[in-house]
C-alpha positions in Angstrom: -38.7 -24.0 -6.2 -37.4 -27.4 -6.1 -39.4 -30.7 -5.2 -38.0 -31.3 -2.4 -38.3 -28.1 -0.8 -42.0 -28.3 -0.6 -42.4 -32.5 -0.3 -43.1 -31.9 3.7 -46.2 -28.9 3.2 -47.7 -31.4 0.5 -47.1 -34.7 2.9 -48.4 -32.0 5.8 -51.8 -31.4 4.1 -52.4 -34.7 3.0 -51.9 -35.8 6.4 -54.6 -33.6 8.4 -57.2 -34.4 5.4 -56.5 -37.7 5.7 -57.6 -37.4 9.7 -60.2 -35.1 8.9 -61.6 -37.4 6.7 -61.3 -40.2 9.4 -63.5 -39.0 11.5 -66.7 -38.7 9.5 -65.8 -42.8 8.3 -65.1 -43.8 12.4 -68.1 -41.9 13.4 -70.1 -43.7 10.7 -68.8 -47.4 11.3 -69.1 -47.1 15.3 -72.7 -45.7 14.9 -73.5 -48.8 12.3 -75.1 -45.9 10.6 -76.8 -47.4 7.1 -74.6 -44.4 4.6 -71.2 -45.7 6.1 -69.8 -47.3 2.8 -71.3 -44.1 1.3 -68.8 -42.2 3.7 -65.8 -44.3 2.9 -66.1 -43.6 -0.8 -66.8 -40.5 -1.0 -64.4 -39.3 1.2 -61.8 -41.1 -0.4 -62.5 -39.8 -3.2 -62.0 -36.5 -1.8 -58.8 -37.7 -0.6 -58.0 -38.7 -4.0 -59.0 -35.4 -5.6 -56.8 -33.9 -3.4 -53.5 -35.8 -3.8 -54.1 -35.7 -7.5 -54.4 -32.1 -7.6 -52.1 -31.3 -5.5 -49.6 -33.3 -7.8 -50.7 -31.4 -10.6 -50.4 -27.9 -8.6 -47.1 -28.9 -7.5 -45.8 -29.7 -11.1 -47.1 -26.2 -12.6 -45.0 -24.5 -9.9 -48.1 -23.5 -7.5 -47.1 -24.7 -4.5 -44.8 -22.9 -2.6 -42.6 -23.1 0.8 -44.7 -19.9 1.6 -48.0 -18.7 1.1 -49.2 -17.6 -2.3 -49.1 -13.7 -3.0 -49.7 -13.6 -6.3 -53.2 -15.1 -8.1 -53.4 -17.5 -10.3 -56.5 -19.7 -11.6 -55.0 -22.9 -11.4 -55.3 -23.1 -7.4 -59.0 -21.5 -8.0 -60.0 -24.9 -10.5 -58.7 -27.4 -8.0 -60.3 -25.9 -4.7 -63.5 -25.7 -6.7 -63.2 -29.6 -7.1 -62.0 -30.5 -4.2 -65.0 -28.8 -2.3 -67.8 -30.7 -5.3 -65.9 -33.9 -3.9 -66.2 -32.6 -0.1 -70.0 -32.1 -0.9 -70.9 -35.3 -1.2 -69.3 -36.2 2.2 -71.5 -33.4 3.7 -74.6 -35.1 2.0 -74.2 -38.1 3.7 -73.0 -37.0 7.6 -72.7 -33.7 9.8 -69.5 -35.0 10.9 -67.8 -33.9 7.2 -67.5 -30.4 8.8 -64.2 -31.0 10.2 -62.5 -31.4 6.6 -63.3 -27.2 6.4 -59.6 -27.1 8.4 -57.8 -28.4 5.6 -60.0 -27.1 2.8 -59.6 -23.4 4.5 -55.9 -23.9 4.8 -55.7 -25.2 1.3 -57.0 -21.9 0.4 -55.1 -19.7 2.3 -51.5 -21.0 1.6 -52.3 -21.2 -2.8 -54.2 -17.7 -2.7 -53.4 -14.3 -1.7 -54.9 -13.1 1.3 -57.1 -11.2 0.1 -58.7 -13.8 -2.4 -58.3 -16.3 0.3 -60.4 -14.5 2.5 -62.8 -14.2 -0.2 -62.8 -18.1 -1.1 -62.7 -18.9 2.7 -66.3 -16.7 3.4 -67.4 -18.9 0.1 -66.3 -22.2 1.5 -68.2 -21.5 5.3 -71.5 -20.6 3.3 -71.5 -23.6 1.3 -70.4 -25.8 4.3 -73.4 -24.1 6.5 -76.2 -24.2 3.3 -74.8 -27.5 2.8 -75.7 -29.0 6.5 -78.4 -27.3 7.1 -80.0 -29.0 3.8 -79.1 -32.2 4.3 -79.2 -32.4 7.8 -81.0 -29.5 9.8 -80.1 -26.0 11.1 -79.0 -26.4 14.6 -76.1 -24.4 16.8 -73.8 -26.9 15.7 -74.5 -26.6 11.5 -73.9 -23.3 12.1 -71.4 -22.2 14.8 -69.1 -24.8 14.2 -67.8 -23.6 10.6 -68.0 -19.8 11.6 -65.7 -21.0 14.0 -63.4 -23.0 11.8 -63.0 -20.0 9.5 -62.7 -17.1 12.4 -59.8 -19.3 13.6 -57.9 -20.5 10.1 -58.4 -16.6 9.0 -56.6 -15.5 12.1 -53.9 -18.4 12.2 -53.0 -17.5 8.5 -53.0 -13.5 9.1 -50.8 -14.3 12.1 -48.9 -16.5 10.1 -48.0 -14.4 7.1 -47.1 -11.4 9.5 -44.4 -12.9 11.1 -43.2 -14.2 7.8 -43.1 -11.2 6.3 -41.1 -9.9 9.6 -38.7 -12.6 9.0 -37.9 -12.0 5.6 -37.7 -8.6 6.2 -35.2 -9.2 8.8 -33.5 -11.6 6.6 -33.1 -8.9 4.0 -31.7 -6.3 7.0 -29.2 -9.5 7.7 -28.3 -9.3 4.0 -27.6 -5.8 3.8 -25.6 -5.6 7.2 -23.5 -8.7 5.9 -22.9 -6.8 2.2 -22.2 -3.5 4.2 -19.8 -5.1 6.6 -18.0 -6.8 3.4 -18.1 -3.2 1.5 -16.6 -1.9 4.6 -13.6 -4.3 5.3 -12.9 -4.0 1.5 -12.6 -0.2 2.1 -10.6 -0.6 5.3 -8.1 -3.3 3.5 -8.0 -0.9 0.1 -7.2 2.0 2.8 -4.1 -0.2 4.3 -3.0 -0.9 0.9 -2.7 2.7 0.4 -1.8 4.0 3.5 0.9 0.9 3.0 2.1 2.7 -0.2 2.3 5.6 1.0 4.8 4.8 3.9 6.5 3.2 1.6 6.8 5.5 -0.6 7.8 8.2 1.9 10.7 6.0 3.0 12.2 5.7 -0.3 11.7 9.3 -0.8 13.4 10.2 2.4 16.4 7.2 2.3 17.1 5.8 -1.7 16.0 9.1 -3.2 18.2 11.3 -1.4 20.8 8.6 -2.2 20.2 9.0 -5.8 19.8 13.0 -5.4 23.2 13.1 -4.5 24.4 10.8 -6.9 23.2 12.8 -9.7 24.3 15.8 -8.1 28.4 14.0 -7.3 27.8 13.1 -11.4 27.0 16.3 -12.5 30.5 18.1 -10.2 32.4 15.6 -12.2 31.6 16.6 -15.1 32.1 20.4 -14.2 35.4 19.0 -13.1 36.2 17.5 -16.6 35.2 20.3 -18.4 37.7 22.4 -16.8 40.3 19.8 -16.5 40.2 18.5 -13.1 40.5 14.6 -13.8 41.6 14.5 -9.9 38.7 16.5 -8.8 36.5 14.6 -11.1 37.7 11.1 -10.0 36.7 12.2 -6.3 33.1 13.1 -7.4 32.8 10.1 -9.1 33.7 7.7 -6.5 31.8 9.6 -4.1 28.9 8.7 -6.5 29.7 5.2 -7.0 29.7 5.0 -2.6 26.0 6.8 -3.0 25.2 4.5 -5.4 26.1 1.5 -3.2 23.9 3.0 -0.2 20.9 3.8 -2.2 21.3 -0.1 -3.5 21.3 -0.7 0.5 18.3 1.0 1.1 16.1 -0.1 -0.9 16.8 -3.6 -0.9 16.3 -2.2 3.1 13.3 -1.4 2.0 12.0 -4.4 0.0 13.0 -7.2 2.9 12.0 -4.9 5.9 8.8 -2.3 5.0 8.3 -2.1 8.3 11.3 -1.1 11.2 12.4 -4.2 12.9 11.3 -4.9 16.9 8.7 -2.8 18.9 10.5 -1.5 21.7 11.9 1.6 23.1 14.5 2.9 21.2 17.3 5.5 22.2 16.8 8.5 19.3 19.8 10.7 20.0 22.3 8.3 18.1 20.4 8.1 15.5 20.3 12.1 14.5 23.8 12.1 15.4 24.3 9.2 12.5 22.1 10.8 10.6 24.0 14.5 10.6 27.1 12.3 10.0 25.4 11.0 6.6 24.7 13.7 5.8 28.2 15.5 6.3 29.7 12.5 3.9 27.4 13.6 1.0 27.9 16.8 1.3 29.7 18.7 -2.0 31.2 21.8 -2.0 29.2 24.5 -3.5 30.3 27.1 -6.0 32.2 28.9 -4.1 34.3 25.9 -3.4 33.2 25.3 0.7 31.8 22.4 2.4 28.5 23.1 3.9 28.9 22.8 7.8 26.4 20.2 9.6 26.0 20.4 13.2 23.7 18.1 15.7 22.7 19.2 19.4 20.9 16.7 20.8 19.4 17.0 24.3 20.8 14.1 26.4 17.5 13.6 28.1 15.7 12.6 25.1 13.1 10.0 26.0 13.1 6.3 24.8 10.5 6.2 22.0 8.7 3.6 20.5 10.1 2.3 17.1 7.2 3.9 14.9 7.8 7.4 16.4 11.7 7.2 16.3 11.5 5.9 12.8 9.6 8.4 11.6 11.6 11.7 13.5 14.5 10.4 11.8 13.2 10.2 8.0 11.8 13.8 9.2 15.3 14.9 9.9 16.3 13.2 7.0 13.8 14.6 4.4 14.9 18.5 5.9 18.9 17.8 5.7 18.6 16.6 2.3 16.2 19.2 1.1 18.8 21.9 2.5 21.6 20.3 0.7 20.2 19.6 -2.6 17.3 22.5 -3.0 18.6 25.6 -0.5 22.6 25.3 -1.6 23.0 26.3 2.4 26.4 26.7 3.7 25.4 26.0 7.5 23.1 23.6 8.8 21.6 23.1 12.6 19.9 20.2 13.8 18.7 20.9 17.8 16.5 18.1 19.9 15.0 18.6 22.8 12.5 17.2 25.2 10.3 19.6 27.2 6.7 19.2 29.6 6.2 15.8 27.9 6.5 16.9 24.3 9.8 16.5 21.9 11.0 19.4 19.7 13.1 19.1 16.6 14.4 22.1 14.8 16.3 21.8 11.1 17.4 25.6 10.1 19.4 26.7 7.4 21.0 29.7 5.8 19.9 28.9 2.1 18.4 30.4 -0.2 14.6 30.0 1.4 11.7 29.7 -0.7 7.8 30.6 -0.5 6.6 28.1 1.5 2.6 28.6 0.2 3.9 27.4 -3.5 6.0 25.0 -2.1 3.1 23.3 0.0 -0.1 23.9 -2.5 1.7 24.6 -5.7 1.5 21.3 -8.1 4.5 19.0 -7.6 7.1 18.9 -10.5 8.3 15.7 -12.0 11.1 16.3 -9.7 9.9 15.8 -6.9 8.4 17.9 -4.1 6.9 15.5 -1.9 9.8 16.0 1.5 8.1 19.2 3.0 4.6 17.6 2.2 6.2 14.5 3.7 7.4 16.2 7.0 4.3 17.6 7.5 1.7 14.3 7.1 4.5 12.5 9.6 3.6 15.2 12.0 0.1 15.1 12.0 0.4 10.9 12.1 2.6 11.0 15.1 -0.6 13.6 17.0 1.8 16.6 16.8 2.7 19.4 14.3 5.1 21.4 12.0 5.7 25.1 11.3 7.9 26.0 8.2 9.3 29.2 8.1 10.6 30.1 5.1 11.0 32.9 2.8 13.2 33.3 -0.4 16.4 34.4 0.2 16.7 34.2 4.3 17.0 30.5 5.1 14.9 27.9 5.9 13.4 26.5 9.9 11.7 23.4 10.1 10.0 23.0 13.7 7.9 20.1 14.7 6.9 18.8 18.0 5.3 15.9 19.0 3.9 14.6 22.4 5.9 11.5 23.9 5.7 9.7 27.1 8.3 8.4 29.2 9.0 4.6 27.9 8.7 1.7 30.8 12.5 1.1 31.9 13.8 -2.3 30.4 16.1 -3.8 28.6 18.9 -2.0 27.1 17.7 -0.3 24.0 19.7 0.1 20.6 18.7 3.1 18.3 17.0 2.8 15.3 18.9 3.1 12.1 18.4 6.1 9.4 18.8 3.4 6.6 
């Protein structure tokens, strides 16, 4: 432990022996009592046994800013001399008996307690032997440093109790703090991910789809070429290059704005109906050379939703339309919305080509992709409602959810939120 750390319990000590060593030497000069220059020496000499020591003790690292638990002989050697010094004080007055206060604390604070209590018993017999000696047994030879020690053994006890309560509270305090730092780690490492994952749900459900259909448009063309439509071909390919452009817009969408602008109520029903509408201009004709037909009912009475929840029923809708287009090959797609006892309901059915939902779901995920029914249903579950996919292969495809809503404050006019 530094120097400076335990400069005041050294300067403390030194202090109340130098007052307990005052006494005996006033007591002596006021009396005019024939041993008093005896009394000055030797109990500066004491003192100076005692500083010297202590010097020494504080240099080989015995001294501490609490009291000693474990032994060591150094502390043993200097109390040992200390007391021979004290003796001679005791020779020559009764009044030495006071110094026991320090010499008891001394003990105490550079030995464990139990060898301190042991050194302390030692240190009240040789006071006592040594009055009654040199200057008769009386209530006061006696008494007085049974006293002394009954009171410095119980200060000290007291003493290191509450220490040890106050480090072990300090070490509660440190485990807290270290708990409370693991735990905001966790909780910022859990936003990062949940962060990722939004993120990367609204590529999957925006630029993804975008690039779906790109490869799909490409991969027309090239049917096209091979049987020597260059007008046909031409078409696809322009259609790609537009699909290209908006997947470019949507994720630069996505880079500049990862989180839907304002915090408002928003209006959803225009953006389905955009979204249908995107969805129509993808749309390819299949193999048997038709369009697949998209249409959107949307209640009128939808409620005004807060951005998060509008935001997230559109990539929804999104996620199911392009799944139908791309995956089920269906000819006829339904979008319905609805608002009913305080609860929204969105269906997306198709007449595809269905697949086993279980697989789908549990199944691993290709390098594909696979994540927009998994998708659908984690926005669900986010947004405190469900959804039920009923599927089978070969009979279509229905995509229910339903979440609860309330009825948004009336305000402002409201703009709906885009499906880019």
């Amino acid at each position: 432990m530094p120097t400076s750390a335990r400069t005041p319990y050294v300067v403390g000590a030194a202090t109340l022996a130098c007052v307990l060593l005052a006494i005996p030497i006033l007591e002596s000069t006021f009396a005019a009592a024939p041993h008093t220059s005896s009394v000055v020496i030797f109990s500066l000499v004491t003192l100076v046994v005692m500083l010297v020591g202590g010097v020494w003790l504080m240099r080989a690292g015995d001294i501490h800013a609490e009291p000693a638990t474990v032994f060591s002989w150094r502390p043993l050697v200097y109390i040992a001399v200390l007391a021979s010094a004290w003796a001679m004080v005791i020779a020559e007055t009764p009044h030495a008996t006071y110094f026991l206060f320090a010499l008891i604390g001394i003990s105490q604070w550079l030995l464990p307690e139990r060898t301190g209590a042991f050194v302390t018993l030692g240190l009240t017999v040789f006071t006592i032997v040594g009055q009654v000696f040199h200057h008769g047994a009386s209530t006061g030879t006696i008494v007085g440093p049974l006293l002394i020690a009954v009171l410095m053994l119980a200060f000290m006890h007291m003493y290191r109790a509450m220490r040890f309560e106050a480090l072990q509270k300090n070490a509660v305090i440190a485990e807290l703090r270290d708990a409370q730092g693991q735990l905001v780690e966790s909780e910022r490492e859990k936003a990062r991910i949940t962060e990722r994952e939004h993120l990367g749900r609204d590529l999957h459900d925006t630029t993804a789809q975008s690039l779906s259909s790109v490869i799909l448009r490409l991969g027309l063309a090239e049917e096209a070429l091979d049987s020597g439509e260059s007008a046909g071909a031409l078409e696809h390919v322009r259609s790609a290059s537009d699909a290209t452009s908006e997947a470019l817009s949507e994720l630069r969408s996505a880079i500049t704005h990862l989180t839907p602008k304002g915090s408002g109520p928003t209006r959803l029903e225009a953006a389905l109906v955009r979204v249908a509408e995107t969805a129509r201009s993808r749309a390819v004709s299949n193999r048997r050379g038709t369009t697949p037909v998209i249409e959107c009912r949307v209640a009128p009475d939808l409620p005004e939703l807060d951005m998060t929840t509008a935001t997230s029923l559109v990539r929804i809708v999104q996620s199911s339309l392009a799944n139908a287009l791309d995956h089920a090959h269906a000819s006829r797609i339904e979008v319905r919305a609805c608002a009913e006892d305080g609860e929204v309901h969105i269906d997306i059915e198709d007449d595809g080509r269905g697949f086993d939902v279980d697989e789908a779901l549990l199944g691993p995920r290709s390098d594909s992709g696979g994540y927009g029914l998994g998708f659908v249903v984690q926005r669900s579950r986010e947004l405190g409602g469900n959804a039920a996919i009923i599927a089978a292969p070969g009979e279509g495809t229905l995509i229910s959810v339903t979440i609860p809503v309330s009825q948004a404050p009336s305000g402002p006019p409201v703009s709906p939120v885009s499906p880019d």
